[in-house]
C-alpha positions in Angstrom: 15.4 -41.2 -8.0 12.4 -42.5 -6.7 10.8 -40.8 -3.8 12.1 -40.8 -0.3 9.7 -41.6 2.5 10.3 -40.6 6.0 11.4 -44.0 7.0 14.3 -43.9 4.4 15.2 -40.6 5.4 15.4 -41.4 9.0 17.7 -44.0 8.6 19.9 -42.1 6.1 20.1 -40.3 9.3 20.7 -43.1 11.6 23.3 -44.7 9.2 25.0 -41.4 8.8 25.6 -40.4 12.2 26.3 -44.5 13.4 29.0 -45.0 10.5 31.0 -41.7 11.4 30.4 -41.4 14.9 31.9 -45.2 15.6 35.1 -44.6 13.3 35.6 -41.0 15.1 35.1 -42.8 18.6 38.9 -44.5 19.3 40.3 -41.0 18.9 37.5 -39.5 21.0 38.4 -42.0 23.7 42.3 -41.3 22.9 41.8 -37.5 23.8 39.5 -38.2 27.1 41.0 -40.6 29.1 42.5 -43.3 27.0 45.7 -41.4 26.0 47.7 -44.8 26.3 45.8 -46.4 23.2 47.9 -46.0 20.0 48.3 -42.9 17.6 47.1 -45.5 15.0 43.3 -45.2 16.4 42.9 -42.2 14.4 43.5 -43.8 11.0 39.6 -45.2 10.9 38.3 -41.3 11.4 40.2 -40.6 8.5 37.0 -42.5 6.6 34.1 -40.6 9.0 33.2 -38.1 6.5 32.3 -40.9 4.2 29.5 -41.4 5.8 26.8 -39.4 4.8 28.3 -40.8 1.1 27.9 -44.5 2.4 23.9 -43.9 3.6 23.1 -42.1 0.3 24.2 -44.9 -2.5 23.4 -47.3 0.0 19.7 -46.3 0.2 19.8 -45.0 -3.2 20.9 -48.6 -4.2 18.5 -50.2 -2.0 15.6 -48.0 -3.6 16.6 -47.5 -6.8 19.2 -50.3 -7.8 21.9 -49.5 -10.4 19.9 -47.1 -12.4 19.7 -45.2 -8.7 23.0 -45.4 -7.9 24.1 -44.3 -11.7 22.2 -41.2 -11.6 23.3 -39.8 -7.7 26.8 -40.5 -8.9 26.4 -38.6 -12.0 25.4 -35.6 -9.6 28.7 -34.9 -8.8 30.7 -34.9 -12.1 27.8 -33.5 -14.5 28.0 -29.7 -14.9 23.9 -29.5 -16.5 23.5 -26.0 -15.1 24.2 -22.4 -15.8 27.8 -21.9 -16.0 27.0 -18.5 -14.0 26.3 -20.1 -10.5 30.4 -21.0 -10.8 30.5 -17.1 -9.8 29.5 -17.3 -6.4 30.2 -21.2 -5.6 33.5 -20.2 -6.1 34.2 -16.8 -4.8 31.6 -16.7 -1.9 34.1 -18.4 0.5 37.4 -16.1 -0.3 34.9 -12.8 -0.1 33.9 -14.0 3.1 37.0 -14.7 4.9 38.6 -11.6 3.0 35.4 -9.7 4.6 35.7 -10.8 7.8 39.6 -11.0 8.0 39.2 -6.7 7.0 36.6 -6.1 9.4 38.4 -8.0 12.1 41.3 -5.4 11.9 38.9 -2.0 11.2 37.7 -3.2 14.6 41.1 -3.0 16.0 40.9 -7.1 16.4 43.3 -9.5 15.0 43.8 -13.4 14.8 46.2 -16.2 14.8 48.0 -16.0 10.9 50.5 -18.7 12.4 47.1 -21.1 12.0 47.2 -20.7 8.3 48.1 -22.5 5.3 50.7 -21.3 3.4 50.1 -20.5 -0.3 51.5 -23.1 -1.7 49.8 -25.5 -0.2 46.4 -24.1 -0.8 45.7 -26.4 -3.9 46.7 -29.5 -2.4 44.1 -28.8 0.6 41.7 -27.9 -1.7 42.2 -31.1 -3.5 42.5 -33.0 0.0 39.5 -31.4 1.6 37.2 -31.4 -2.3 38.0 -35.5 -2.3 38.3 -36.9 1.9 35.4 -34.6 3.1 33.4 -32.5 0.6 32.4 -35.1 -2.0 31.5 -37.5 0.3 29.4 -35.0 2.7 27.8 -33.6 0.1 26.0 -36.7 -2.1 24.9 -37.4 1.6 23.5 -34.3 2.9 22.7 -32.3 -0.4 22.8 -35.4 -2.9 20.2 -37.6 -0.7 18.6 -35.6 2.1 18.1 -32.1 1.0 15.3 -32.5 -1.6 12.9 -34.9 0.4 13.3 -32.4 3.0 12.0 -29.5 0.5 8.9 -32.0 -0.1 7.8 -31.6 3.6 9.3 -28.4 4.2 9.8 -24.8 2.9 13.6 -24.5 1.5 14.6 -22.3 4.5 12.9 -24.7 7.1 14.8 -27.7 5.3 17.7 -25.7 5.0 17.6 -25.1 9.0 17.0 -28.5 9.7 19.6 -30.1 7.5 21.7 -27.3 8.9 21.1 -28.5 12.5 21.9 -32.4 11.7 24.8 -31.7 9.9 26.3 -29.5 12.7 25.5 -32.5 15.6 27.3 -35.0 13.0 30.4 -33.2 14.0 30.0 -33.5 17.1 32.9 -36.4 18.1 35.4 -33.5 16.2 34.9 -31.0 19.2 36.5 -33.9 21.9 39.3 -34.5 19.3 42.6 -32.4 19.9 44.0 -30.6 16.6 40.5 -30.5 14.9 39.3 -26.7 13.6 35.5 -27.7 15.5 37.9 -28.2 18.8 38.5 -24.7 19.1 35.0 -23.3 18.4 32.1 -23.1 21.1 29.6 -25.7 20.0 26.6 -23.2 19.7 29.0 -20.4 17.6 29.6 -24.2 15.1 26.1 -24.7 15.2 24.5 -21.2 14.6 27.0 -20.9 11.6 26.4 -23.9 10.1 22.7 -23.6 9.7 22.8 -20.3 8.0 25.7 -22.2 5.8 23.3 -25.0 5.0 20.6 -21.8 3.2 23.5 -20.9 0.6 24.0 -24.8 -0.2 20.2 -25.0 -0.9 20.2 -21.9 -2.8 23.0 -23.2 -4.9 21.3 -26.9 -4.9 18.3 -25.5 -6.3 19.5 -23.1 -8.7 21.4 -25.7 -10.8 19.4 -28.8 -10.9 20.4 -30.2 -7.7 24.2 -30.3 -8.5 26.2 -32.2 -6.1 29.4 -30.9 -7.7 28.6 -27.3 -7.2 27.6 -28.0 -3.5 31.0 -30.0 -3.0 32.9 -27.1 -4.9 31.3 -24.5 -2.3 32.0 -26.5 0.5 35.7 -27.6 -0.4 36.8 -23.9 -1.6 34.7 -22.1 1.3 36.8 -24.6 4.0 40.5 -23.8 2.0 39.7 -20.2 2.4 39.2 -20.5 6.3 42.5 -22.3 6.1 44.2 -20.0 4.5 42.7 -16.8 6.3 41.8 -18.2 9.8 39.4 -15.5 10.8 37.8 -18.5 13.0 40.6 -18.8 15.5 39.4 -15.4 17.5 35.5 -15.4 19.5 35.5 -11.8 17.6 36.1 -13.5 14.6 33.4 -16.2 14.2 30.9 -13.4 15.2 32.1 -11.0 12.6 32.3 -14.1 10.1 28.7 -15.1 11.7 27.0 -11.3 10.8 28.1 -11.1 7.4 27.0 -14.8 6.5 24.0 -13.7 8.4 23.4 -10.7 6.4 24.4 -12.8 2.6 22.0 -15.0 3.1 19.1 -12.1 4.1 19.8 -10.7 0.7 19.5 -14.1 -0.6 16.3 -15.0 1.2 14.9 -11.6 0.1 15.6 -11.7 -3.8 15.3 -15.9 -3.8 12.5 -16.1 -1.5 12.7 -18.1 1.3 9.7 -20.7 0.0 12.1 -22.2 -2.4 15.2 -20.1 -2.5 15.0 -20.3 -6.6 13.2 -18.1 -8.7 12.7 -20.8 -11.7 
């Protein structure tokens, strides 16, 4: 892929938050003072998280033509990295919730099970969730953005950023009934998602910028919340808030936080 200037990654940006924001706005409007428009305005929100996908290959294709658009897609099927960074892409989010759902209780806490998936349905959410939202984020935010980002900044800073912007794409979610973001304080959504985005770049750069390994993380991390929803109590998200906080210290302090890889 040829190099990214900041014009191009401004209007992945732009064309990002514009494409998601406008199909998330009918039900938006449907939950704040529109409730007469029809159930059926939530149908184009079902294709929102497609839109970091739609400003990467359309950039990419712009920039890069086919050959461009070959090799981003290739990202997220082509497993060219240490079989060993499977470990934590795929346990990371079940310790976690585990973690926090124990320390919830120690604390004499406890949250809302009835919120849950069942267990049977845990692979057919992951499968849902890996397909509808994480593919699609991730050739956007970790396929197209992450690595010009790294060019200007270090890998924590860019981490932080792209933390930051993928947190305010959400934003329409927290004014939509039903949706997991509706329930959490902005800031708490915000503060966890940046120290989220430093384990995606750790994992980015540790295996030659695999999209599939950043949409595995994100799609098993998000079934494990549904299935152990540690998130639905303030007491929760803070616990769940510390110990990401304190995983990605240790990562920042054996990685380093210059470029989170020590290739």
């Amino acid at each position: 892929m040829k190099k990214i200037s900041n014009r191009q990654l401004i209007q992945f940006f732009v064309i990002t938050f514009a494409f998601s924001w406008l199909l998330w706005l009918p039900q938006v409007l449907k939950f704040n003072g529109f409730s007469d428009l029809p159930d059926i305005v939530g149908l184009p929100g079902m294709f929102a998280p497609f839109g970091p996908a739609v400003a990467a290959f359309w950039l990419t294709w712009k920039e890069s033509g086919k050959t461009g658009i070959k090799e981003l897609w290739a990202r997220g099927w082509k497993i060219n990295f240490k079989k060993k960074w499977l470990i934590p892409t795929l346990l990371l989010g079940p310790i976690t919730a585990l973690l926090a759902a124990a320390f919830i209780y120690l604390g004499k806490g406890t949250f809302s099970w009835e919120y849950g998936i069942p267990a049977v349905m845990i692979a057919p959410i992951f499968l849902l969730i890996y397909f509808t939202n994480a593919l699609p984020e991730e050739y956007g935010w970790r396929g197209y953005a992450l690595d010009p980002l790294q060019k200007r900044f270090s890998a924590l800073k860019a981490s932080l950023v792209l933390g930051l912007l993928w947190a305010l794409w959400h934003l329409p979610l927290f004014f939509i009934e039903g949706t997991t973001q509706a329930a959490i304080p902005l800031y708490q959504f915000v503060l966890q998602t940046m120290v989220l985005a430093i384990f995606y770049t750790w994992l980015h750069n540790n295996t030659n910028g695999s999209v599939l390994i950043a949409a595995l993380f994100h799609a098993v991390s998000n079934t494990a919340a549904a299935a152990i929803p540690f998130w639905t109590t303030d007491f929760g998200r803070w616990i769940d808030f510390g110990i990401l906080l304190v995983m990605a210290g240790i990562i920042l302090w054996r990685w380093g936080w210059q470029r989170l890889s020590l290739d």
